[in-house]
C-alpha positions in Angstrom: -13.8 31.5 -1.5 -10.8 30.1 -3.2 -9.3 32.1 -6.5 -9.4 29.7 -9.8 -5.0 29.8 -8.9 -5.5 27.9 -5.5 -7.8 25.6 -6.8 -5.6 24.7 -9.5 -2.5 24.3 -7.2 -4.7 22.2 -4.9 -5.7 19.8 -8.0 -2.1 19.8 -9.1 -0.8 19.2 -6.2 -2.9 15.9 -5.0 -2.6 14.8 -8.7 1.0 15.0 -7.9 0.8 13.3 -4.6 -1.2 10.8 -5.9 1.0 9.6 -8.8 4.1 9.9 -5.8 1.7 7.8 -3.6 1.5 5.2 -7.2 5.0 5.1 -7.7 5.7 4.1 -3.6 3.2 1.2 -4.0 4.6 0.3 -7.1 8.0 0.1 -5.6 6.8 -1.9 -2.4 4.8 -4.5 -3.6 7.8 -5.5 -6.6 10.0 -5.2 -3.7 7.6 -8.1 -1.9 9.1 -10.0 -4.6 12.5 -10.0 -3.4 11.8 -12.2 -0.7 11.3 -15.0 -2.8 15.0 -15.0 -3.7 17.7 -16.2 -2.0 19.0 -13.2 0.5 21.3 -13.5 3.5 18.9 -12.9 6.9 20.2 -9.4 7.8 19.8 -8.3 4.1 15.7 -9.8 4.7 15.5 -8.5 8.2 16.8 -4.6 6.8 14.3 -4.8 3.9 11.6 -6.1 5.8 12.1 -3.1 8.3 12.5 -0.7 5.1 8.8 -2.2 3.8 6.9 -2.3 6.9 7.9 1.4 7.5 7.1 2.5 3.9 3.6 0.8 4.0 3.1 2.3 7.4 3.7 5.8 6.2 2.0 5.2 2.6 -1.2 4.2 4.2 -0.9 7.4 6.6 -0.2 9.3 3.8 -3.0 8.4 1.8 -5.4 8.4 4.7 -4.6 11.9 4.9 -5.0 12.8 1.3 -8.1 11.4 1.1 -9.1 13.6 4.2 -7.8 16.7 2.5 -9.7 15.8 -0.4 -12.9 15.9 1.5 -12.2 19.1 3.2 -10.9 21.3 -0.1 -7.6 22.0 1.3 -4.1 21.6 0.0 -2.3 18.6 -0.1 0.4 17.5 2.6 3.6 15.6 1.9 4.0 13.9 5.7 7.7 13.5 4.8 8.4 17.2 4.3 5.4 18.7 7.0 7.5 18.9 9.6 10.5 20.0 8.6 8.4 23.2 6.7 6.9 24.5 10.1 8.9 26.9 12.3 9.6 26.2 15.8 7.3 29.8 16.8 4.2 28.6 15.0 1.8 25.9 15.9 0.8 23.1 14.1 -2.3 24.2 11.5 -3.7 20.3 11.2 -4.8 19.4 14.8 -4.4 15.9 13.6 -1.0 16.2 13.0 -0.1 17.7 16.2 2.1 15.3 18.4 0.6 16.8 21.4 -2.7 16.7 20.7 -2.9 13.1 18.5 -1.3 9.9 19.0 -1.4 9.4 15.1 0.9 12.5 14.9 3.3 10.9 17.3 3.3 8.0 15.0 3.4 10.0 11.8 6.7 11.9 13.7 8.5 8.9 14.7 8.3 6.7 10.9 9.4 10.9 9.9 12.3 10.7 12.5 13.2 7.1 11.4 13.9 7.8 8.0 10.7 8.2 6.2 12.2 10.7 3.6 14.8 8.5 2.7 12.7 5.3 2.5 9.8 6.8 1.0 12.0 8.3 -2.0 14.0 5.0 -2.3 10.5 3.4 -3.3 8.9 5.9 -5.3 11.9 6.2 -7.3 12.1 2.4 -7.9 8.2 2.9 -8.6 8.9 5.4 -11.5 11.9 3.3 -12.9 9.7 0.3 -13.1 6.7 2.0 -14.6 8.8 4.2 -16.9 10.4 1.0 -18.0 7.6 -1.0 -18.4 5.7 1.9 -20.0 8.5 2.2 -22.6 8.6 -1.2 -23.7 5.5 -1.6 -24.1 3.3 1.0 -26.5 -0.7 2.3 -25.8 -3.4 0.6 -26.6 -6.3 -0.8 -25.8 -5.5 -4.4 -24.6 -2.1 -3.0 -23.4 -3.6 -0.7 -21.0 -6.5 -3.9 -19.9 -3.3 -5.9 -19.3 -1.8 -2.8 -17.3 -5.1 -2.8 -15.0 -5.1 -6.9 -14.6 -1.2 -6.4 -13.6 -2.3 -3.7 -11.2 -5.2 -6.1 -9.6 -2.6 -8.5 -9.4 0.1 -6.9 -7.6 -2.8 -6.8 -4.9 -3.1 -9.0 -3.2 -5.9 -9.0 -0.3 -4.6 -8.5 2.9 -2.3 -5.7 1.3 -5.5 -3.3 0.6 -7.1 -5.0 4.3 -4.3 -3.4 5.8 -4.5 -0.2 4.2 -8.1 0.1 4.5 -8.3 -0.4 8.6 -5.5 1.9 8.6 -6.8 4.7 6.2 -10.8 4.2 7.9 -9.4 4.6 11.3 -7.1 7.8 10.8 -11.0 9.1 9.2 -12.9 7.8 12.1 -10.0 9.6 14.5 -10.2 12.9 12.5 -13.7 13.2 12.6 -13.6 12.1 16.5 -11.7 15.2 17.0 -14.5 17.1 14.7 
């Protein structure tokens, strides 16, 4: 049985993840935005690659967090998972093992292709955007209804589609493996 310490750590840390997770989305979809303006076609082409990557690895990353929310255990940061494991020891997440999943392979290769960098480029422009728009604009009641509508808005449709088939089929795969 876990001490009261691990379990706090564990809450910490997804509440952590999860707010890093926010901040990423944030960032992509106000980065959607920029395609509406006038940009040469390899600046479009190089941020199109940069969000298609990014909302490939969020939706990886959440589908995994929401797996390691159903099973008690720690949270994993995808960017960072690899790099943290020596070359002696095996994998401990069977899903995450390249030669034993195909979604690991994936997970490796957005890692490879600069999923640390990308990821962190969005979550930062997240938190600016939400730290700016939280400082300019003060708590309260309607404030926070008008944060949710904004939210609800910034979603559109096919973006949470996309993320759901992706975050039901890395469950459906785990469990497979069960």
């Amino acid at each position: 049985m876990p001490s009261h310490e691990q379990i706090a750590k564990g809450v910490i840390g997804h509440i952590v993840l999860l707010s890093l997770n926010f901040f990423v989305l944030v960032g992509i979809i106000e980065s959607f935005q920029l395609f509406t303006s006038d940009l040469p076609f390899l600046n479009r082409l190089v941020l199109a690659f940069m969000l298609m990557h990014s909302t490939a690895l969020l939706s990886i990353q959440l589908a995994i967090q929401i797996l390691e929310l159903v099973r008690v255990r720690m949270p994993t940061l995808l960017i960072s998972y690899y790099f943290q494991i020596e070359d002696s020891k095996t994998i401990g997440i069977p899903l995450l093992d390249p030669t034993k999943s195909r979604l690991a392979v994936i997970i490796l290769i957005l890692v490879i292709s600069g999923g640390p960098i990308l990821y962190l480029i969005f979550g930062v422009y997240g938190f600016l955007l939400v730290g700016s728009y939280l400082a300019a604009n003060p708590f309260d009641p309607s404030t926070i209804l008008s944060y949710f509508e904004l939210f609800l808005n910034w979603m559109p449709p096919i973006f949470i589609f996309i993320i759901g088939i992706v975050i039901i089929s890395v469950v459906a795969i785990e469990f497979r493996h069960v």
